[in-house]
Structure formats: structure tokens, C-alpha cells
C-alpha positions as CSV (number, residue, x, y, z in Angstrom):
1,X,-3.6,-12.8,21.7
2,X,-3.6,-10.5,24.7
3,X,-2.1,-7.9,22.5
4,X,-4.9,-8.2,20.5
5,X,-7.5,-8.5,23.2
6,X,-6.0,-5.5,24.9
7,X,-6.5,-2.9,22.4
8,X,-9.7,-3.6,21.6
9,X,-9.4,-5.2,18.4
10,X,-10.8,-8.6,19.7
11,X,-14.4,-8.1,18.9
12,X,-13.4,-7.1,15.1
13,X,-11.1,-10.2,15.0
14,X,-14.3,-12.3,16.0
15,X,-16.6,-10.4,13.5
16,X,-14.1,-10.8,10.6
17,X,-13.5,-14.7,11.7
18,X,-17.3,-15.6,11.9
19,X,-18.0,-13.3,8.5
20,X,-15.1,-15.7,6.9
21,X,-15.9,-19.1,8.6
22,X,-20.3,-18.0,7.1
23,X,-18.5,-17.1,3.3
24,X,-16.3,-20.1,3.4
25,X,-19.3,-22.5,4.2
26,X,-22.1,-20.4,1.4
27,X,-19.2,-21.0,-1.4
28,X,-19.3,-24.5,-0.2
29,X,-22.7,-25.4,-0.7
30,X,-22.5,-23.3,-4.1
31,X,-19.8,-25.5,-5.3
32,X,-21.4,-29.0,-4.6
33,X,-24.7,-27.6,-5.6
34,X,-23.0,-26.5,-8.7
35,X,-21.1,-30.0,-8.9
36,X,-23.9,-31.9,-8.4
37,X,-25.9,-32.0,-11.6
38,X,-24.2,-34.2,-13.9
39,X,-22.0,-32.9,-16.5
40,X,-19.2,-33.1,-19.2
41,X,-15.7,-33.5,-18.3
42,X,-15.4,-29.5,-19.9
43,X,-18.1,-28.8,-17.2
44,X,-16.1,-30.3,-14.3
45,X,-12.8,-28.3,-15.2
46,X,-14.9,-25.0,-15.8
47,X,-16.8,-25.4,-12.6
48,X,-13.4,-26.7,-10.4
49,X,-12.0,-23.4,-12.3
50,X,-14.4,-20.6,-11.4
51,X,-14.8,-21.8,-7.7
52,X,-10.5,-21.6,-7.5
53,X,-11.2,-17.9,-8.7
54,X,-13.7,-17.1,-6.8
55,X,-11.6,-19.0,-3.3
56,X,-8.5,-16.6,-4.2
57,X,-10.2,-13.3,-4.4
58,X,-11.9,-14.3,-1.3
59,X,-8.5,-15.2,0.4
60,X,-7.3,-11.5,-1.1
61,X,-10.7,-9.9,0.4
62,X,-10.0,-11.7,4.2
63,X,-6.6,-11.0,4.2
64,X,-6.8,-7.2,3.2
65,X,-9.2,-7.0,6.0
66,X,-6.9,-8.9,8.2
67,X,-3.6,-6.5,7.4
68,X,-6.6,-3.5,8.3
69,X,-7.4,-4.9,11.4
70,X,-3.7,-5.7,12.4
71,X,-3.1,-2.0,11.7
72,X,-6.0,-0.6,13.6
73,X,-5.1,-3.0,16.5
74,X,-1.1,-1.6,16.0
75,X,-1.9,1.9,16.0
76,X,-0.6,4.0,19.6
77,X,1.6,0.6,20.4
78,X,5.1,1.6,21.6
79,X,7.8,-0.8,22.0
80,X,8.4,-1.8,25.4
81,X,10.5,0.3,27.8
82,X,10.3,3.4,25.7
83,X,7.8,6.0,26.3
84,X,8.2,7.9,23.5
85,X,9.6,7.3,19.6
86,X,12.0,10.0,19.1
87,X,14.3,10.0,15.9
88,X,17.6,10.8,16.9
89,X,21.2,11.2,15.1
90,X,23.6,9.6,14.9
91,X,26.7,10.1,13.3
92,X,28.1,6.0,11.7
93,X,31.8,7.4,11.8
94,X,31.4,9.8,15.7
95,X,28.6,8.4,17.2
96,X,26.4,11.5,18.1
97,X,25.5,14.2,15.6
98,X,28.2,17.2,15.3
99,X,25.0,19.7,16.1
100,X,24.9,18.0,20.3
């Protein structure tokens, strides 16, 4: 998390978390509202059926928005010990390039 927190993606992390945790709880409550009433076996399975549609384009939504932030949050992050990413060649059967 201090990755996160130290390239400033933290506060869209929290955004995205508290936007999910306030959709998950409305489809909720639509659900049991929607369950509620009685109905016909058919009813039940159509019902149970939208709201497993409607859950897994939400979990497609949250985690496309997720991979966004995890790129935003990646972009200008080098790996460790190396100040720059330079391509070099390499030759598999000399070891360096005939070029160098």
C-alpha cells in the first residue's frame, strides 16, 4: 500500500472503493425490494437472473476502473536500483551486440 499511497493514487483508490462499497449496497436493496413481493417460481429465477447480470457487468465496470487506476498509479515507476530503462543488445550466441 505505500506504493500506492506514494504516488498519489490513494485518494482515487478511496473514491473508487466508497463509489463500489455505495453501488454494491443500492443493487442490494433493489434486489430484496424486487424479491420481496410475492411471486411465481418463473418470477424468482428471472429476478435471481437479472440481478447475476447486472452483479457481473458491475464487477467488469470496478475492475476496468481498478486496471485504470493501477496504471495511472504505475506510470514513471522504475524498478529499483536502475535510474533509467534502457534497451540494450544482446547478442544469445556472443553476449554483446557485434556493433559495441
Amino acid at each position: 500500500m505505500e506504493a500506492i499511497q506514494s504516488n498519489g493514487a490513494r485518494p482515487g483508490l478511496k473514491a473508487m472503493h466508497e463509489r463500489v462499497v455505495k453501488q454494491n449496497a443500492e443493487a442490494c436493496f433493489a434486489f430484496a425490494s424486487e424479491f420481496a413481493i410475492p411471486r411465481t417460481s418463473k418470477d424468482v429465477v428471472g429476478i435471481q437472473g437479472r440481478d447475476a447480470q447486472t452483479e457481473m457487468q458491475a464487477y467488469a465496470l470496478q475492475a476496468q476502473e481498478l486496471g485504470n487506476l493501477i496504471e495511472k498509479a504505475s506510470q514513471g515507476v522504475r524498478p529499483r536500483g536502475e535510474a533509467t530503462l534502457t534497451p540494450k543488445c544482446i547478442d544469445p550466441f556472443f553476449g554483446q551486440c557485434p556493433n559495441e
